[in-house]
N, C-alpha and C positions, 0 to 999 in steps of 0.2 A: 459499561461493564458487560452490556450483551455483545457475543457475535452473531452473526448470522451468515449460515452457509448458502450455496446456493450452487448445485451439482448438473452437469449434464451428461446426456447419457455417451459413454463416450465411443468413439471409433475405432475401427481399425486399419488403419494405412498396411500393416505388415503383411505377407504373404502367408504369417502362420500369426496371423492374430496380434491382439495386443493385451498388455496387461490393464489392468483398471489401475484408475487413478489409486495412486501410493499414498503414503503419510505424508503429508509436509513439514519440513523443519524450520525452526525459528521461534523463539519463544515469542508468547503473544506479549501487547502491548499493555501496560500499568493500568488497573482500570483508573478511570478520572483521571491520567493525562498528568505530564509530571511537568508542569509549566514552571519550572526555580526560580525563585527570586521576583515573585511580583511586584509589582511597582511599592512605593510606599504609599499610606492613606493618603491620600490627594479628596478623598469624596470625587462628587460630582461639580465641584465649582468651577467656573468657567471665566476665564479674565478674555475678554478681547485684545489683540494687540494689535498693532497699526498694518496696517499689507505693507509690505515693499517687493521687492525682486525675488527671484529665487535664487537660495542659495544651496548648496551641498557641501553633503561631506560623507561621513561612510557607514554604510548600512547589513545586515545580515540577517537572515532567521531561523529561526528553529522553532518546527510547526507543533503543534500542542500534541502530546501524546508520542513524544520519543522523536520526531522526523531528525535525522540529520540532515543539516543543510552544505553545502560547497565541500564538497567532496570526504565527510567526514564517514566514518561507520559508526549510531548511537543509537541506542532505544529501541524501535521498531525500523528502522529504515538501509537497506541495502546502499551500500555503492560499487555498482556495478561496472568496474572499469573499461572504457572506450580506448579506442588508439588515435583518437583525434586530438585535437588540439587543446588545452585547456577547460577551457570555458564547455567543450564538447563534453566531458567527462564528468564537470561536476554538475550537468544536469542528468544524467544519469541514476542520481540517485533513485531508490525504488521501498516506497514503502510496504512494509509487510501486509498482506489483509487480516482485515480481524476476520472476514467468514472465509474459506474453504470448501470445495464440494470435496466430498471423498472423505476417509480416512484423518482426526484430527493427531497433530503431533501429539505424544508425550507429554512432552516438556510445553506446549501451548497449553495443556489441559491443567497441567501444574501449577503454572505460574496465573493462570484463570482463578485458579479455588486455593494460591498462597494465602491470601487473605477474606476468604468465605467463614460467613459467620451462617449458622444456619436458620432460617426462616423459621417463626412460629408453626408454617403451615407447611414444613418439609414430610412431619408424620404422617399429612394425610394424603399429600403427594406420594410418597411412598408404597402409601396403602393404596394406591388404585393403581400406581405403575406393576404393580403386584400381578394385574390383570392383563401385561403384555402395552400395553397402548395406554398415554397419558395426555390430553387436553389442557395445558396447564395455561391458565389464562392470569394475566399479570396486565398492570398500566405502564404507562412509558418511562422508563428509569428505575423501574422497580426493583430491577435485578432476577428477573425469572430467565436468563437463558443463562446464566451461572446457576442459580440453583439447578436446571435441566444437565447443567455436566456435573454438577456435583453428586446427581441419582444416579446417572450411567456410571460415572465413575465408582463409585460406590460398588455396581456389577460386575464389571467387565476393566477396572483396570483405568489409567489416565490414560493407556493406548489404545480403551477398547473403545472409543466415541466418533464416529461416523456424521459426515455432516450431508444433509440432504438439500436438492434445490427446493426454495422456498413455493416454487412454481411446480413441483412434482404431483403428478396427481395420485393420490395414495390409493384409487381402489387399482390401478393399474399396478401400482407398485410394488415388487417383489425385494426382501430381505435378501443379500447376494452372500451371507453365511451369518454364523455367532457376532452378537456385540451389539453396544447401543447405537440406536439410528437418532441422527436431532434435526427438526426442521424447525426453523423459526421464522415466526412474522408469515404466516397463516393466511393469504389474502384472502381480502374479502367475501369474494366469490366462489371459495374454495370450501366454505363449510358447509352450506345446504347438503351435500351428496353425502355427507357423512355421518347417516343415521345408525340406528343401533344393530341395522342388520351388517353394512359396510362394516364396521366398528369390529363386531364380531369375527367377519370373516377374515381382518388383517390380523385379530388379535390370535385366530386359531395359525394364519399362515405363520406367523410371527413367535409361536410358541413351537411349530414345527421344527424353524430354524434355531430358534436358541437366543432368537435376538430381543429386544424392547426397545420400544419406538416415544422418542417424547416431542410433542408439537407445541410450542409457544406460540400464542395468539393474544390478542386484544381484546379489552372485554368485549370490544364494539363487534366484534366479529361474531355474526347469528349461525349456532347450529341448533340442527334439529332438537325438538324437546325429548325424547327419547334419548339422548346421549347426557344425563347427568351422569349418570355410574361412571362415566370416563374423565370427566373435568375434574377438576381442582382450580381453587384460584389458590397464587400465587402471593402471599404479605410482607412485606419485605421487612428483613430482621432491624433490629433499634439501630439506629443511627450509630449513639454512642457507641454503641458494642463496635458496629463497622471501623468507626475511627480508630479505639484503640486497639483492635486485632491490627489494622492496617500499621500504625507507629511499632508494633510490637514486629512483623513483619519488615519494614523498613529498619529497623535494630538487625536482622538478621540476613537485608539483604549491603547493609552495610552504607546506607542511605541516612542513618540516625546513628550520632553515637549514644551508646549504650546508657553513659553516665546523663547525658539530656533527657532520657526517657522518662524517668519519673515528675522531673519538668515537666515532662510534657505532657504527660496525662494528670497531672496535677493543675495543667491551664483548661484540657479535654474536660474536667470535673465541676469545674468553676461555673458561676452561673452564668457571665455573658456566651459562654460556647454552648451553654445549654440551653441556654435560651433560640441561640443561633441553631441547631442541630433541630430544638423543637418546631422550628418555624420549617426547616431544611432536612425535610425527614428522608430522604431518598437516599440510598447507597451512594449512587457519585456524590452527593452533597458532602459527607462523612470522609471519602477518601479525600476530596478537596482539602476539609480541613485538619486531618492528618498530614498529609504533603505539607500545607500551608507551616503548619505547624515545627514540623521538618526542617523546611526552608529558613523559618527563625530563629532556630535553634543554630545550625551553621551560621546564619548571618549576623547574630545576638539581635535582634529585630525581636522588639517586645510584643506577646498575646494581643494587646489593643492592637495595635498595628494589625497582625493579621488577620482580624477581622476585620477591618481598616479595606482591607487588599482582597475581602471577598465578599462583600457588601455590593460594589459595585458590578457586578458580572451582570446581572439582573438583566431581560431585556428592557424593563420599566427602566432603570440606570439609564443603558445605554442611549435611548428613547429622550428621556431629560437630557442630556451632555448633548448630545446630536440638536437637538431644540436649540440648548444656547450656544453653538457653532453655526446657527444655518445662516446669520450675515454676515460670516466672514470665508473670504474664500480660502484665504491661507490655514484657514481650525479647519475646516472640512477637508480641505486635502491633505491636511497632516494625519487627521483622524483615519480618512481612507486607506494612507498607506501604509499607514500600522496594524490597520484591520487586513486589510489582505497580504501583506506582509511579514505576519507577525513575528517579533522576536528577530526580523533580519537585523543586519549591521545600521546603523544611521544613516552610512552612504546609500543604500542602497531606498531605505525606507526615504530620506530628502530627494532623490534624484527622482522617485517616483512621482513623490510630493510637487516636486518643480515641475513635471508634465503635466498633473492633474492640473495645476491651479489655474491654468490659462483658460483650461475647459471647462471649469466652474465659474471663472469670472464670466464667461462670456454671458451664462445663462440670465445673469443678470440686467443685460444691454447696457445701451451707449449714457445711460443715465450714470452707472455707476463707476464712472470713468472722469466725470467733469468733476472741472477744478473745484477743489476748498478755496473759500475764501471766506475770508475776515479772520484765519490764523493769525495769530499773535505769537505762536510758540515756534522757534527755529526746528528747523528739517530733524528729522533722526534717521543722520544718514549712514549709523551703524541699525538699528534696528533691533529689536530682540535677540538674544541669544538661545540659541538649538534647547537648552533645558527648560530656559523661560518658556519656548513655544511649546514643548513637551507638557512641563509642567499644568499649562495653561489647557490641554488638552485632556489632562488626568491620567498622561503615558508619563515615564523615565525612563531613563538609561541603566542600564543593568553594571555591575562592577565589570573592567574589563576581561579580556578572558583571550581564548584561542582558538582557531579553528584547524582543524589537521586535513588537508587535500593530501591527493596521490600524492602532491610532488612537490609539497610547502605549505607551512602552514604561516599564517600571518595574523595581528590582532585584531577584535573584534570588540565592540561596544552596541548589542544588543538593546534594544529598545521593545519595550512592552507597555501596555495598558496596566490603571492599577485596578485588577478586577481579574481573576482569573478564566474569567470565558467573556471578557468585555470586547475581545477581539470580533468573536464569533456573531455575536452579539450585535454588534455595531454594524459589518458588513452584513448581516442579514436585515437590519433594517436601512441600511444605505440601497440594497439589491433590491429587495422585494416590496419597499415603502414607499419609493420616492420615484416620478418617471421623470425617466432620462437618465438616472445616475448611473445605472447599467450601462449603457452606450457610453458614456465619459468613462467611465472604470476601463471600460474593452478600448476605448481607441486610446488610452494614458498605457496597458499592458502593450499595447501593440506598437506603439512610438518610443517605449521606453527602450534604450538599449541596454545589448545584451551583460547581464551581471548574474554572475555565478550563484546558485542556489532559488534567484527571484522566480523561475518559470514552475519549481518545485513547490513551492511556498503559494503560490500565488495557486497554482493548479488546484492543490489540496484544499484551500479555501474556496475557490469555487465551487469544486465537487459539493463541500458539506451543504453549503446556501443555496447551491440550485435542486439539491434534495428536497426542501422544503416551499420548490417554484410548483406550479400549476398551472396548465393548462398547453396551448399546442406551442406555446415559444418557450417551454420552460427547461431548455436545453439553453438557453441565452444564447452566447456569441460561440460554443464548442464548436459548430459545425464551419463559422467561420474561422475560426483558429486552424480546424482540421481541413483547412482545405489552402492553408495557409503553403508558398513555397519555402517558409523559414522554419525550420526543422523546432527551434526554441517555441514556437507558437503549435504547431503541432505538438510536439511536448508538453504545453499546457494543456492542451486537449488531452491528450492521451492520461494524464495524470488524474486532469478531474472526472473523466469516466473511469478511470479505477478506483478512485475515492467515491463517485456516487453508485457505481454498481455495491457497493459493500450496504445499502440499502435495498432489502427486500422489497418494496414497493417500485422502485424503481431496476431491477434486473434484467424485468422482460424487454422494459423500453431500453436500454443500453445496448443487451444482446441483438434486439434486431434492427438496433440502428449499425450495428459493426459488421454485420451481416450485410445490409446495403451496402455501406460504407466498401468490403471486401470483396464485391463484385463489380465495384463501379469501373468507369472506364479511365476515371480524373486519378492521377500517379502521387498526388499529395493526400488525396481521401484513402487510399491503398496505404500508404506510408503511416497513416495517423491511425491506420489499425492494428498495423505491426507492431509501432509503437505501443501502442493500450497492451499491447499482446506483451511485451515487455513490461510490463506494470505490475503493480499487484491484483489487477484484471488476471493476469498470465499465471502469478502463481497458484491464485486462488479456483483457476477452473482450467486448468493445462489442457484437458481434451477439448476443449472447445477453442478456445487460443489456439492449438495446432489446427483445427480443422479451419481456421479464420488466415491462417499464415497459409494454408493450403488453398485457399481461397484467391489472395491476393497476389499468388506467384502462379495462376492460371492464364494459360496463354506461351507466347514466344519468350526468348529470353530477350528477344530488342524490344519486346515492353515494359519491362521492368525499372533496368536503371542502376547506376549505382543508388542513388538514395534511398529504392525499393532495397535493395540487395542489404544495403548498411541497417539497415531499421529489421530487417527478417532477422540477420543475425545479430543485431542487437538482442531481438525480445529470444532468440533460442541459449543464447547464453546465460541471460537471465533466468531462463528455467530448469538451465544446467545447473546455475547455483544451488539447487535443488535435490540431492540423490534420489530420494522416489518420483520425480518428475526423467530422470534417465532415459526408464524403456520406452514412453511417452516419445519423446523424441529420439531416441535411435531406432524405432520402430519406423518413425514420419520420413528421418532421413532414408530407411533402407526405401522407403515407397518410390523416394523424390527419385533416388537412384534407379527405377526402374522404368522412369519417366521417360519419352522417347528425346533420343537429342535433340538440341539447340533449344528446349523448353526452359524454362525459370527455375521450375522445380528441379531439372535435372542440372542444372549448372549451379547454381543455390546448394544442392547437397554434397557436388565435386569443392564450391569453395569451400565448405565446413572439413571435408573428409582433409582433400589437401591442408588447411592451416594446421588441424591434427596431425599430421602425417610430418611436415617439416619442424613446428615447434607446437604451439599450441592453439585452443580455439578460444576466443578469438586472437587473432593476430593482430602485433606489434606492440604489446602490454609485456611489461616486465613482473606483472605483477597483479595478483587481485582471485579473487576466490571464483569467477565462473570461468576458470583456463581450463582447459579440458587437451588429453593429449591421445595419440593414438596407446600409446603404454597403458595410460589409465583405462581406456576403451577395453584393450585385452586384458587389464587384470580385473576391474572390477564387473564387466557384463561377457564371462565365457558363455554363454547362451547365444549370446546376439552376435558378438564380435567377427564369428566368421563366415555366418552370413551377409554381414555388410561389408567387411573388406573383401569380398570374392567379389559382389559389385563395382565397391570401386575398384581393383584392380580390373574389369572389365570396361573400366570407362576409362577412353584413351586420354581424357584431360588430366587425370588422375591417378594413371597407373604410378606412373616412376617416381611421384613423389610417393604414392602409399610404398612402392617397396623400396624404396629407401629409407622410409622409415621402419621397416618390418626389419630391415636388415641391422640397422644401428640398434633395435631393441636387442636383435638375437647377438651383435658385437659388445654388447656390455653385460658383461656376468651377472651385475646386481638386477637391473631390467629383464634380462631372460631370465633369470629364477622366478622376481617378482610378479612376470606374467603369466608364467608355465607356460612358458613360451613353446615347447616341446608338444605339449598336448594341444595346444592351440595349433599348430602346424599340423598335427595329425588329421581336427578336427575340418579345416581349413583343407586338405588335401583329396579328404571325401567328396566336397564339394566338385573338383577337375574336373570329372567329367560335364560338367553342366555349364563349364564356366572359362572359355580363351585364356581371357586374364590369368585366373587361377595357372593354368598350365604353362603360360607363358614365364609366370612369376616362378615357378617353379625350377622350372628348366632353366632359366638362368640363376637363379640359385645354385641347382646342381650343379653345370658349368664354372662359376664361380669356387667353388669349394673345393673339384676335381681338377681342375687345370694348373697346371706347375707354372711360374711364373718362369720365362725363357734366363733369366741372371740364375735361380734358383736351383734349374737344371743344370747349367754349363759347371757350378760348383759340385 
């Protein structure tokens, strides 16, 4: 239910500066994760079944918390259309971040506090944000960075909440106008400096401006004893209440039918939920069993059941099941590829399974290979069947369903855990418990071939398990993925560092590994940052992302590449999807354009200008939300617009497509109104003197316009 931002300070590429980071758009993500249809009560029992071969058939996922998989657009997760081939596209996909530096959406802040119930200990929170600056100290899951937008909001509006790097040091830190500031997850080392004199003087600078600053921390986190007058802790409201504000919430987001709801809060009242909610006092706990609750009401799935299907999540759960799979290699690898796979199709989750298992057998050695004997019982040389082996794992198969790609959709039979976070669960004690499994998980991802949505899935589940790694290897196999020539494997990297930067503890080490990563000289480590740059890394910190893209396209343009070149505009498109991310990058490009020729940067900003200029950016997409056109350039950014196309028309690779396109805008009436086209030419014309192109473009314009055609004349 927390997010966490995490801001840097941003650049300026443009010759007259740039803007600060903008709002972002996109509603945030459901707190507690909208996993439908959990398995049924299976418990924790565990049936062994005999090994045989591996078999397949078809698999698919959809990661916890809205992810769309294989090229669909649901929940929290972008798809971002490529012009590549298939399989190129639907890994594409781009999950939203829960933190943001800058400015939060509206509508993110909205759909944050749709179901905010308010904390016993909001009153006294209130009462000291009274004083400019608040310390708001909460435990983990508690839900203190909702209640922290629920006070800004309160002030300043759902538009008026600001998010700040968690890494920011606040006596240097200045208010950049009105509205709420939020930093959350407070490191460690960050609270000594901020005694009551600090405290004071941000809270006078801070009243200057108009703004209020709220900082969420850990209890663990020591500040000086002089700063109570600033804290607050943070108690997180009853359970109950959580759950059924939350059913009452999904009634209006169309998620519950209306006529179920008193069902449902008539099983919400009962004593096994009560019982379960009193054991499960944390916010996510309460929206689980809402969803849950949700879920069986569409599937007519009776109350026992759902508690059935959230019992198991537990990591102790996961811990017992994992116990009684460890001498079998086929339960272990089916376990595996469910857990990092969650929710994909069966195909994809068994093809996985079939790579694993060879690499777990082996662990075993040449022992566990020699013949049975004194069998009495004939071979089974059919074997279990896919739901027996499920079953026997504590996963099933979900009711069939469909998956919508660009360009077809086809059927799916998702496969999940009975245990609502059993996923997470399982691969975090498979990663961080057990040596070696790590290494088998990274070479079974890396052998497995390529299937649409698995490199997404699989990314995202990395990220969150190696968040919770330690110490100098606790990057696992990322750097080997990112150094990967297979663009799917760099894409795994790229995904699970956008999923673990959205951890505060972890930000600083992300950011200055993509920093290396963006200077180096290896054209695959270059690519796996552009990539991350396209992420929800990119939307969540755009200035820094462009200064990383600015990074990697240093140097000739014969070091680059297409690979480079494809991956740069990959991650700027994806920022495009963005309207306040805009000046951001039309700023970056006008720099790139100033860049001297045959440079990266300055061919990199010719191939964005030209795709604009003939149809749209990126090029060879029929279709998809980060297309951008020169039209769109002139109507929606008259500021910027005729400062960068005086450039490109100044760059000889790029004139004749940008004025052929300037020309077909002013040939179509509805386009030359839509742009002001008129004023834009005026604006554009001041520029001539400074600019060949310009006057070139010009002049054959007015040639064009003034010249009789010799048929025209002779009539």
């Amino acid at each position: 239910m927390n997010a966490e931002p995490g801001p840097v300070p941003p650049r300026a590429p443009g010759q007259d500066g740039r803007l600060d980071s903008g709002p972002l758009s996109g509603p945030a993500h459901a707190p507690g994760g909208s996993e439908d249809g959990a398995g049924r009560g299976t418990g924790d029992g565990f049936a062994p079944y005999p090994e045989r071969g591996a078999d397949f058939r078809d698999n698919r996922q959809s990661v916890e918390q809205g992810a769309a998989i294989m090229g669909g657009v649901q929940g929290d997760v972008y798809n971002v259309v490529s012009g590549g081939p298939l399989d190129e596209a639907l890994i594409d996909a781009i999950r939203k971040p829960r933190l943001r530096e800058g400015p939060y959406p509206a509508d993110e802040v909205r759909d944050r506090l749709a179901g905010f119930v308010e904390p016993p200990s909001h009153p006294e929170a209130r009462k000291v944000l009274d004083g400019r600056v608040l310390l708001l100290r909460g435990g983990p899951g508690a839900g203190a960075a909702t209640a922290a937008f629920a006070l800004l909001a309160e002030r300043y509006g759902e538009g008026g909440v600001t998010g700040l790097d968690s890494a920011q040091d606040l006596l240097a830190w200045r208010p950049k106008g009105p509205g709420g500031y939020l930093l959350q997850g407070l490191p460690r080392d960050s609270g000594e400096p901020l005694g009551e004199v600090a405290l004071t003087a941000l809270a006078r600078t801070l009243r200057h401006a108009g703004a209020h600053l709220v900082v969420t921390l850990a209890g663990e986190v020591r500040l000086p004893a002089d700063t109570g007058r600033w804290q607050a802790w943070h108690l997180p409201p009853a359970s109950h209440k959580v759950a059924a504000r939350r059913l009452r919430f999904n009634v209006r987001e169309g998620r519950l039918d209306p006529a179920h709801l008193d069902a449902a809060l008539g099983s919400l009242a009962s004593a096994p939920f009560t019982d379960y909610l009193a054991a499960h006092p944390l916010p996510g706990d309460a929206v689980d069993v809402a969803d849950a609750l949700c879920t069986a009401a569409a599937t007519g799935t009776s109350p026992g059941t759902v508690l059935d299907e959230l019992r198991p999540g537990s990591a102790t759960a996961a811990r017992v099941a994992l116990d009684r799979a460890r001498h079998s290699a086929g339960a272990l690898s089916l376990m595996a590829a469910i857990a990092l796979l969650a929710e994909q199709d069966r195909t994809v989750i068994e093809q996985f399974a079939a790579v694993l298992r060879p690499l777990i057998d082996e662990r075993a050695g040449p022992a566990r290979h020699a013949p049975a004997t004194g069998n009495d019982h004939p071979p089974d040389l059919l074997g279990p069947s896919f739901e027996d082996r499920l079953e026997a794992v504590g996963a099933r198969l979900l009711p069939p369903g469909e998956t919508s790609t660009v360009r077809h959709g086809h059927p799916v039979r998702r496969v999940v855990f009975a245990g609502r976070h059993r996923s997470e669960a399982v691969l975090g004690q498979l990663w961080l418990d057990h040596e070696g499994m790590p290494e088998l998980l990274s070479r079974a991802l890396t052998a497995l071939p390529p299937l649409p949505g698995a490199q997404l899935a699989a990314g995202l589940a990395l990220g969150r398990v190696l968040a919770h790694a330690t110490g100098p290897g606790a990057l696992g196999p990322l750097p080997r993925f990112a150094a990967s020539e297979e663009r799917r494997e760099r894409r795994l990297a790229a995904v699970a560092l956008g999923e673990l930067v959205q951890h505060p503890a972890r930000g600083g080490t992300v950011r200055e590994l993509l920093r290396r990563w963006s200077c180096a000289t290896s054209l695959p480590l270059r690519c796996t940052v552009a990539e991350t740059c396209g992420s929800g890394f990119g939307l969540a910190r755009p200035a820094l992302a462009l200064r990383f893209l600015d990074n990697v396209l240093d140097g000739p343009e014969s070091r680059s590449g297409p690979p480079l070149r494809t991956a740069v505009s990959f991650a700027l498109s994806v920022l495009l999807t963005e309207e306040p991310h805009h000046p951001l990058v039309l700023d970056t490009l006008r720099e790139w354009l100033t860049a001297p020729p045959g440079t990266a940067r300055r061919a990199q900003a010719g191939h964005v200008i030209d795709a604009m200029s003939r149809s749209a950016f990126p090029p060879g997409v029929n279709s998809g939300a980060s297309r951008t056109t020169l039209a769109m350039l002139l109507r929606d950014h008259p500021d910027r617009a005729p400062g960068l196309v005086a450039l490109a028309l100044g760059d000889p690779a790029v004139h004749e497509a940008t004025a052929q396109g300037l020309a077909r805008i002013e040939a179509d009436p509805d386009t030359r109104m839509s742009t002001a086209f008129p004023h834009f030419l005026s604006a554009l014309s001041t520029l001539a003197p400074g600019h060949r192109g310009v006057v070139r473009y010009l002049l054959h314009r007015h040639r064009a316009r003034t010249t009789v055609p010799t048929e025209e004349a002779l009539t």
